[in-house]
C-alpha positions as CSV (number, residue, x, y, z in Angstrom):
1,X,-82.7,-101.5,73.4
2,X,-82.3,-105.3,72.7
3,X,-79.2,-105.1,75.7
4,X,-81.4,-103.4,77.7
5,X,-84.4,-105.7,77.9
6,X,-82.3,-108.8,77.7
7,X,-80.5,-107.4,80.8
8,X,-83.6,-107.3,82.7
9,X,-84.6,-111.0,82.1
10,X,-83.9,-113.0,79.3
11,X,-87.3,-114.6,79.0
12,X,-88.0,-110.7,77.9
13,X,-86.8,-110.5,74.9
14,X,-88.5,-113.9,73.7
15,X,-91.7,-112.2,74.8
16,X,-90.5,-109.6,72.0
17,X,-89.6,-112.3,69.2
18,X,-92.5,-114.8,69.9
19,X,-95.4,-112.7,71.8
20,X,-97.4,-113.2,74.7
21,X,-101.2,-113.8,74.8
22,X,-103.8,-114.0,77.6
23,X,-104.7,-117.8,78.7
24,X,-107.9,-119.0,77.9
25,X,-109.6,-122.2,78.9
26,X,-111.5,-124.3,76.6
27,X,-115.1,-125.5,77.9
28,X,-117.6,-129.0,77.0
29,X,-118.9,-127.1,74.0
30,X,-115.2,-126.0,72.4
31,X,-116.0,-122.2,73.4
32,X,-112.9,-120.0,74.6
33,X,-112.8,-117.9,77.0
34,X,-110.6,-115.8,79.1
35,X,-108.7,-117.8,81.6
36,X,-109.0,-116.0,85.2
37,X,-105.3,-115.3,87.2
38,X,-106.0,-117.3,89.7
39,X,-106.1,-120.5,87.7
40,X,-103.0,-119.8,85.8
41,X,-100.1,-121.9,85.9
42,X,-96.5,-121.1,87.4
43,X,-95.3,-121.1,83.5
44,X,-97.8,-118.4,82.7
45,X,-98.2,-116.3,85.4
46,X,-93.5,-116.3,84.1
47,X,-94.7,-115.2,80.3
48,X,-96.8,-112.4,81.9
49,X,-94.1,-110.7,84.3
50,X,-91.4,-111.0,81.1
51,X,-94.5,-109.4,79.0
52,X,-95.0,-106.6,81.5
53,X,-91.4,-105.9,82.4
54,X,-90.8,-105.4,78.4
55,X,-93.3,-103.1,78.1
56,X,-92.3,-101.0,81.1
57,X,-88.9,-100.7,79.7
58,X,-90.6,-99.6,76.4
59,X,-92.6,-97.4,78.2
60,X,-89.5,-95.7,80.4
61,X,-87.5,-95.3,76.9
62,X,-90.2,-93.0,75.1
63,X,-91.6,-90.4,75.9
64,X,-95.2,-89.2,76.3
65,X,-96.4,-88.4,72.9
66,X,-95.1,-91.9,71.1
67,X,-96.5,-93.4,74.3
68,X,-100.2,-92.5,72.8
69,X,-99.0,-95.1,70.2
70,X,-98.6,-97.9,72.6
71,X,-100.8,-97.2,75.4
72,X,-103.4,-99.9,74.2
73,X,-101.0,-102.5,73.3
74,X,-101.5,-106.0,75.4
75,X,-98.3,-107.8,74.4
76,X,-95.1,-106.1,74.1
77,X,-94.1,-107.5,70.7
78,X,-97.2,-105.7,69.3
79,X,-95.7,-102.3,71.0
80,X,-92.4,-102.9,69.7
81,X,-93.6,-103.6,66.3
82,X,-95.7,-100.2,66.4
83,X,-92.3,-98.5,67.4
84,X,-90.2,-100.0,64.8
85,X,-92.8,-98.8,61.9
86,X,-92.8,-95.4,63.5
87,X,-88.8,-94.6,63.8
88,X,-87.8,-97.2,60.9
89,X,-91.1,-97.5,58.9
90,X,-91.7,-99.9,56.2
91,X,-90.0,-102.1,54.3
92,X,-90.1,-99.9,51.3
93,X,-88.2,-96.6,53.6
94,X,-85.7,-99.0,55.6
95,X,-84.5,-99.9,51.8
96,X,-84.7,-96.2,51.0
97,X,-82.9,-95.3,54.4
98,X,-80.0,-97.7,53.9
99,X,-79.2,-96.3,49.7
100,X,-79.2,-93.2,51.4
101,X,-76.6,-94.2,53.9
102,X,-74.9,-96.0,51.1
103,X,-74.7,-92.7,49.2
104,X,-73.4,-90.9,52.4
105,X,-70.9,-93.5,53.2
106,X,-69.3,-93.7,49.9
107,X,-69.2,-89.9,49.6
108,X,-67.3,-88.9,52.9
109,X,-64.4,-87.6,52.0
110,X,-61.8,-86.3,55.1
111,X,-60.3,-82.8,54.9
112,X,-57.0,-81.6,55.2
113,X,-57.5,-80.3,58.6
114,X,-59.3,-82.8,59.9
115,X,-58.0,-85.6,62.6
116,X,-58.5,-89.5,62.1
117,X,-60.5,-89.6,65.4
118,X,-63.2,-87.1,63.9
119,X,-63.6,-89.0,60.4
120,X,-63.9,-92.1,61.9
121,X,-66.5,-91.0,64.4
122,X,-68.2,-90.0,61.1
123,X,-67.8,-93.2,60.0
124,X,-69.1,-95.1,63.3
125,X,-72.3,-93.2,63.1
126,X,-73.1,-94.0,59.5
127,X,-72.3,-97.7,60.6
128,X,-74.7,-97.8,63.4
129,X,-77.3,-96.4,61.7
130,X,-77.1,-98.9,59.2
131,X,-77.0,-101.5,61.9
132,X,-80.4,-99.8,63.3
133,X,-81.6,-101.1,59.7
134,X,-80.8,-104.3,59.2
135,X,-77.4,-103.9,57.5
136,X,-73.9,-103.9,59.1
137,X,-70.8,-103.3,57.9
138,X,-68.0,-104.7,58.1
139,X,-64.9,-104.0,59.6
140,X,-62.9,-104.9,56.4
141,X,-64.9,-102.4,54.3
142,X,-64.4,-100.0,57.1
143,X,-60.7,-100.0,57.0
144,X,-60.8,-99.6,53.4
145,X,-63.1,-96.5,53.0
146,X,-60.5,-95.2,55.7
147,X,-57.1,-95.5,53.7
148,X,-58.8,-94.4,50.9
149,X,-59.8,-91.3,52.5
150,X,-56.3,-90.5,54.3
151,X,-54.6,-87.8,52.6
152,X,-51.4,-88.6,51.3
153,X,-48.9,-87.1,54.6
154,X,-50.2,-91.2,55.9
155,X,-48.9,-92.7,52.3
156,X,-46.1,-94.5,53.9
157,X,-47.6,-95.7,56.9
158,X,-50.3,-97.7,54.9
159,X,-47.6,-99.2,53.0
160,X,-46.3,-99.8,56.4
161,X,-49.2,-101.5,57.6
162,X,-49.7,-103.5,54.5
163,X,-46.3,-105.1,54.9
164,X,-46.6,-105.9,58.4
165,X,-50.5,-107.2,58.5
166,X,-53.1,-108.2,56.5
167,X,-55.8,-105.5,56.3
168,X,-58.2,-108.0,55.5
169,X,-58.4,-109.4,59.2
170,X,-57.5,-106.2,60.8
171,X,-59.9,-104.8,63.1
172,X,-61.4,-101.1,62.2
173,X,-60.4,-100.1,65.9
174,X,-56.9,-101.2,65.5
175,X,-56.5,-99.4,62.4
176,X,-57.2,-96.3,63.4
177,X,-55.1,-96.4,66.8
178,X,-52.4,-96.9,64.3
179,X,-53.1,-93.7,62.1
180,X,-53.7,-91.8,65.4
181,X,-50.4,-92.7,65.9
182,X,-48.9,-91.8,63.4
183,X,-50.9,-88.3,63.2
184,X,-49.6,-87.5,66.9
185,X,-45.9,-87.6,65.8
186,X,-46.6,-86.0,63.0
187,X,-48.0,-83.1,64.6
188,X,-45.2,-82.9,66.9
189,X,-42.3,-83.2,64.1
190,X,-44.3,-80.0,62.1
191,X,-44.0,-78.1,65.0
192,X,-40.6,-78.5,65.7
193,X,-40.2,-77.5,62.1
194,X,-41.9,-74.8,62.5
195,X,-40.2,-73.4,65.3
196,X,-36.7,-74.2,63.7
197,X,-38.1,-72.0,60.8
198,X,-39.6,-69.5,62.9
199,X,-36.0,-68.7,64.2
200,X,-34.4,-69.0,61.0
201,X,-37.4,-66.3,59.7
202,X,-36.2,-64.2,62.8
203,X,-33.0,-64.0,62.0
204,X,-33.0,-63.2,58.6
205,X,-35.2,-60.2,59.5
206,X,-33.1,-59.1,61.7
207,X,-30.1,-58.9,59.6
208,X,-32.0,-57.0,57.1
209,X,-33.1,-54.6,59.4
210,X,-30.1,-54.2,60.6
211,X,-28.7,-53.7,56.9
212,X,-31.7,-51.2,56.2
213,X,-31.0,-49.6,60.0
214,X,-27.7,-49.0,59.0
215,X,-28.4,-47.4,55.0
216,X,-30.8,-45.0,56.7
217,X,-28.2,-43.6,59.1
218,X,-25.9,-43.3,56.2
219,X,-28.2,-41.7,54.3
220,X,-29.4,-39.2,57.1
221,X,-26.1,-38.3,57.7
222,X,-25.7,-37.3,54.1
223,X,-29.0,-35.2,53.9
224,X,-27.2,-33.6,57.3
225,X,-24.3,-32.5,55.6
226,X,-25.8,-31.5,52.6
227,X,-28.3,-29.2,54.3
228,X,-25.2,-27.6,56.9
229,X,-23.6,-26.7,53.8
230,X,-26.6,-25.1,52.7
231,X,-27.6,-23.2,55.7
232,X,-23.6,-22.4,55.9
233,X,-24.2,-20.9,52.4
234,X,-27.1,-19.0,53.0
235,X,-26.1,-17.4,56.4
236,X,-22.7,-16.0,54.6
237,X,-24.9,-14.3,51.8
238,X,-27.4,-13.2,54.4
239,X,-24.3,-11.4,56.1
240,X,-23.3,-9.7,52.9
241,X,-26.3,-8.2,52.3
242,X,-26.8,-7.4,56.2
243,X,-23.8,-5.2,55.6
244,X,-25.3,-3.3,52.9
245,X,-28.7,-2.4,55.0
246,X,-29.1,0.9,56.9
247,X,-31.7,1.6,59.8
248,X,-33.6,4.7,59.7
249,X,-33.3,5.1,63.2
250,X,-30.1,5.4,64.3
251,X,-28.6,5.6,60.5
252,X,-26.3,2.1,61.2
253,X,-25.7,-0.4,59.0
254,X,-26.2,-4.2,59.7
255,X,-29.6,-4.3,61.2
256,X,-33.6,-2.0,59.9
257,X,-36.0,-0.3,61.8
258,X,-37.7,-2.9,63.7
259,X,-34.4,-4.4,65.0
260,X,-33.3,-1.3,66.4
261,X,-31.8,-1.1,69.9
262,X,-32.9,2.5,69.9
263,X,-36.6,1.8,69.2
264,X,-36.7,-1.3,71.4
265,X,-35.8,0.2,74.5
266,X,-38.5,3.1,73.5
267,X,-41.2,0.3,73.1
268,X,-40.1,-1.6,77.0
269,X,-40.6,1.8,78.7
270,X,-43.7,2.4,77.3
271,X,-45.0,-1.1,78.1
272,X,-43.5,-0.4,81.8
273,X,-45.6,2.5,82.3
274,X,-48.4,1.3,80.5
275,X,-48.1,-2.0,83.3
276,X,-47.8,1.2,85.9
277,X,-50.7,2.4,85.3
278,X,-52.6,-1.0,84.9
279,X,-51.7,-1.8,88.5
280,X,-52.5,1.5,89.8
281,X,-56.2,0.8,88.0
282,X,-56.7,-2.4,89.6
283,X,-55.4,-1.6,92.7
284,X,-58.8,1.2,92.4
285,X,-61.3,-1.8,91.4
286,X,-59.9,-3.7,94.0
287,X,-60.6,-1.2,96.4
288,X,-64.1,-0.3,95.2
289,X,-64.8,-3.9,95.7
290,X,-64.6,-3.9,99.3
291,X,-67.3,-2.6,102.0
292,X,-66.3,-1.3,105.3
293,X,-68.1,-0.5,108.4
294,X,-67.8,2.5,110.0
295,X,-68.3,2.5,113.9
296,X,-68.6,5.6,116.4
297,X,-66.3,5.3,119.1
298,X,-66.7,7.4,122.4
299,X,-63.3,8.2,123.4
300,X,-61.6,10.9,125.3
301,X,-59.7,12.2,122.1
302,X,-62.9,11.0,119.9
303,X,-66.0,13.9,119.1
304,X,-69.3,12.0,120.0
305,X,-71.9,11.7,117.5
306,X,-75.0,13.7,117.2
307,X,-78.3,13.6,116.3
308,X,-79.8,9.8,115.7
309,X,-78.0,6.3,114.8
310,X,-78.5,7.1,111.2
311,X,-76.9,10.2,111.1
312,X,-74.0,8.8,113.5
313,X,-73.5,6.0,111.3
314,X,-73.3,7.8,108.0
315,X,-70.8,10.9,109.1
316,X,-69.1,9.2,112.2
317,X,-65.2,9.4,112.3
318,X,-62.8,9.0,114.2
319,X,-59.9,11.3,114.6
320,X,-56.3,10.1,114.4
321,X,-54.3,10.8,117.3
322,X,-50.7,11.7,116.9
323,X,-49.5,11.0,120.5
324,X,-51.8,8.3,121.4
325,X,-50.8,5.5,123.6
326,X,-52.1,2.2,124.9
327,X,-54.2,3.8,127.3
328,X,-56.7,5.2,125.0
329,X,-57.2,1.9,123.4
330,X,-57.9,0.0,126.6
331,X,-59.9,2.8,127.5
332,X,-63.0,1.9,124.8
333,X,-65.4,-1.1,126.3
334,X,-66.6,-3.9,124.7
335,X,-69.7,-3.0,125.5
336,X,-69.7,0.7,123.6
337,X,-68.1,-1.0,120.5
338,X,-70.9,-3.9,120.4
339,X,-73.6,-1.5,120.8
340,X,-72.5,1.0,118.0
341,X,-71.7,-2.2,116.0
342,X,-75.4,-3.6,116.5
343,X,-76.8,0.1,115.5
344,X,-74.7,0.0,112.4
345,X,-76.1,-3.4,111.8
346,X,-79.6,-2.6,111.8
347,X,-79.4,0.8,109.7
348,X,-77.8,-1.5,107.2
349,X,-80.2,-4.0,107.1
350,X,-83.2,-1.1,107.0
351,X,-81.4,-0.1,104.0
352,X,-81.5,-3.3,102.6
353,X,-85.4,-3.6,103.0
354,X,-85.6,0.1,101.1
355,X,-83.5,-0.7,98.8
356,X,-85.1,-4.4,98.0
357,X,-88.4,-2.3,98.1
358,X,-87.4,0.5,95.9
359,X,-86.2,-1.8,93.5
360,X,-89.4,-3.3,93.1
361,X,-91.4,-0.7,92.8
362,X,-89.0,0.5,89.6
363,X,-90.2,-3.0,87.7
364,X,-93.3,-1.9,88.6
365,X,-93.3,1.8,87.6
366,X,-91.2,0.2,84.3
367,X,-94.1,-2.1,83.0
368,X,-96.2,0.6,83.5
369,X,-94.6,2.7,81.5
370,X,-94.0,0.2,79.0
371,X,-97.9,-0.2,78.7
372,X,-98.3,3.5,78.4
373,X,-96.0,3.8,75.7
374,X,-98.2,0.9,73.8
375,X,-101.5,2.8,74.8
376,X,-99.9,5.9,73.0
377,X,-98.4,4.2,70.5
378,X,-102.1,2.5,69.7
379,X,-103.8,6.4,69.9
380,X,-100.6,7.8,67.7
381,X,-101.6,5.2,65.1
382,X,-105.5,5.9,65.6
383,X,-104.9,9.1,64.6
384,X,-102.9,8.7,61.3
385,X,-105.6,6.5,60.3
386,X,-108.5,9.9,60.9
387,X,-106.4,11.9,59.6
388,X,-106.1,9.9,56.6
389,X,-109.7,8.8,56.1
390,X,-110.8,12.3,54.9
391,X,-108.2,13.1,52.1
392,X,-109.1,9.8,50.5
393,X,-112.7,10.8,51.3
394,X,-111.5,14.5,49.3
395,X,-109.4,12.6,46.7
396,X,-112.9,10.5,45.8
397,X,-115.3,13.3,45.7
398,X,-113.2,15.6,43.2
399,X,-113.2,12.5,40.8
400,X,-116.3,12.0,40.8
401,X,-117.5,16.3,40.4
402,X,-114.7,15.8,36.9
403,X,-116.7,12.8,36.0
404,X,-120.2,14.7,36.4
405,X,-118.5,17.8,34.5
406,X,-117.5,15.7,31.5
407,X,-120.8,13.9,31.4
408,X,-122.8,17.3,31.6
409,X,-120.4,18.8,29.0
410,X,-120.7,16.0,26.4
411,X,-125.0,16.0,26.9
412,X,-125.3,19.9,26.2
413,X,-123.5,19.8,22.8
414,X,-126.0,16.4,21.1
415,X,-129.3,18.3,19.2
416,X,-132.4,18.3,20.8
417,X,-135.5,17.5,19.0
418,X,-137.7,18.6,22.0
419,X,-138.8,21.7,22.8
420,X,-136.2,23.7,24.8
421,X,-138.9,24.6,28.0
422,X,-140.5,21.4,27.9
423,X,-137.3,19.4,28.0
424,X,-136.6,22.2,30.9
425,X,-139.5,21.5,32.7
426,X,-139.2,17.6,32.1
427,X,-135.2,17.8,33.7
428,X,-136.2,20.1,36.5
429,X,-139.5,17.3,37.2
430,X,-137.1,14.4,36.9
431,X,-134.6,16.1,39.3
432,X,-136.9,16.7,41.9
433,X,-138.0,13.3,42.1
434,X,-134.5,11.6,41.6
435,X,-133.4,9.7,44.5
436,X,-130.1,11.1,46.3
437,X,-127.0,9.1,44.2
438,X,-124.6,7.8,46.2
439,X,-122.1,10.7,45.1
440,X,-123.9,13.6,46.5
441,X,-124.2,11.0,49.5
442,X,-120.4,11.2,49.9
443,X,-120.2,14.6,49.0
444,X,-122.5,16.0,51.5
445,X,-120.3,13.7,54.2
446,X,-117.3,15.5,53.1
447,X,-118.9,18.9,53.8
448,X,-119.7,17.5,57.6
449,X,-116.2,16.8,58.0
């Protein structure tokens, strides 16, 4: 940012350092007051434009909420202040900043896969935050974090290097142009290396699978021979015993039943005339399959038709004729054969209507009778129910006459105390006025039914 404003003007940057403040004229009595532009001085009016042009380059490098911070500052110093407490604080963080950078700096450690270029840029920002600060460092410390942190494939080029300069004096870019170096023909003699071993790995692997190529053949060929002489074996002992067999059939020897020429040619003729009559079956479902169209056809050697187009259409025929020539052929018109064809035509499609109509009024005739069946069912079971109702009705009344029988049985055998004709009199009174029960209730249902 310094760079930047110093670019612009130089007198910039002291407005930074030192600080501008409004002129202000002095009057008889010692009292100070604002000094109005038009009375200042060419020297002035210079420290004002540097003061203004600072803060406009402060003002392009932030953005819009740190420019709340600095909106009200008059001078630029005062701005840049107000920015350097924000992004570097105090005294007390910049010192807490910089150990922590310390820390991180003596820490970094490079990894085996990593290049010179990347460590040092690692190493470059550390530096320059440092810088941002208040503390640099230098490029003789640099150089030395950086050999210590090599790995040891760049052991002999530091030794190198320490013969040939002093690393003392040596600039931290030079340095690591060396070890870049040094790591690019590095890389390029491992890879030839590698190839040279790549080949090497190649063809050792393909003399051992050539070598294990060549013990499989061997060893295939043995399990050939091995199972030849096997199946060699165990045809010649299947032959023996062939010998011994006798068919049923034909009463030979060598072969059974089910390999019997006899029997086989049995089985193919019956499969032929099975086949036979297969065709001759299809050949009828073909033929059921298709429609044809009979036409009347007024000819000399033809009867005519009679009685109406229905009739003609359904028992028309025509009569072959044994000596018939071209004549009789030519002698039918297009016209006779275009009528009878269009009469044809429309009986059919009449017959189509009935039939589409007859076939409707089956579903029809069909769900009625379906719903019939239900109504009957429904009545059927109606019925069973009635007839049910009374014999448990029956079943009911006969237990309760045994219950009345038992109870009347076991009062006529306890002793009376009373008098014989008053207790008559008294049961005959208390019948008469005793309230129908709810068994002669169901009783006297039962004889209704």
């Amino acid at each position: 940012m310094e760079a930047f404003i110093s670019g612009l003007d130089e007198d910039c940057w002291n407005e930074i350092e030192v600080g501008w403040s409004h002129p202000v004229v002095t009057d008889d009595k010692g009292v100070e007051s604002l000094k109005q532009r038009d009375k200042w001085t060419a020297l002035e009016k210079k420290q004002a434009s540097c003061n203004s042009k600072a803060k406009t380059a402060l003002y392009n490098a932030i953005d819009s909420s740190h420019f709340k911070l600095i909106s009200q500052c008059a001078s630029a110093q005062k701005a840049w202040k107000t920015l350097e407490n924000m992004f570097q604080g105090t005294n007390s963080m910049k010192r807490t900043k910089l150990d922590m950078l310390a820390s991180k700096f003596e820490n970094l450690r490079m990894e085996k896969k990593e290049y010179v270029a990347e460590f040092s840029a690692k190493m470059c920002d550390i530096s320059n935050e440092s810088f941002a600060l208040g503390k640099q460092y230098k490029d003789k410390k640099l150089v030395k974090k950086l050999k210590r942190s090599l790995p040891l494939k760049f052991e002999s080029k530091i030794s190198a290097v320490e013969e040939a300069h002093n690393l003392d004096e040596m600039p931290f870019d030079e340095f690591v142009g060396i070890m870049k170096a040094f790591e690019l023909n590095k890389a390029y003699e491992d890879k030839e290396r590698q190839k040279v071993s790549n080949t090497e790995a190649v063809s050792n692997g393909a003399y051992a699978e050539d070598s294990l190529a060549l013990l499989t053949r061997q060893f295939s060929k043995y399990l050939k021979n091995k199972h030849n002489k096997k199946d060699n074996r165990s045809r010649e002992e299947a032959d023996s015993s062939s010998k011994k067999i006798q068919c049923f059939e034909c009463k030979g020897f060598g072969h059974v039943r089910s390999e019997c020429a006899n029997l086989l040619k049995q089985k193919q003729a019956l499969t032929s005339i099975e086949s036979d009559s297969n065709t001759d079956s299809e050949d009828e479902l073909d033929l059921k399959n298709f429609v044809a169209l009979t036409t009347f056809i007024s000819s000399p050697v033809a009867e005519s038709a009679k009685g109406p187009a229905t009739e003609s259409a359904a028992k028309s025929t025509v009569e072959s004729v044994k000596n018939g020539s071209d004549s009789d052929v030519d002698s039918i018109s297009d016209e006779d054969f275009e009528k009878n064809y269009q009469m044809l035509y429309e009986h059919w499609l009449k017959l189509v209507e009935e039939n589409s109509l007859l076939a409707k009024e089956k579903v029809k005739i069909e769900a009625q009778v379906v719903e019939v069946q239900k109504y009957a069912a429904e009545k059927e079971e109606e019925a069973t129910q009635a007839r049910v109702q009374p014999e448990e009705t029956q079943k009911q009344l006969r237990m309760l006459n045994n219950g009345v029988r038992e109870t009347a049985a076991s009062s006529a055998t306890e002793p009376s105390t009373k008098n014989s004709g008053k207790s008559g009199t008294a049961t005959k009174t208390a019948t008469a006025s005793k309230p129908e029960t709810a068994t002669e209730t169901a009783s006297r249902k039962a004889k209704m039914f």
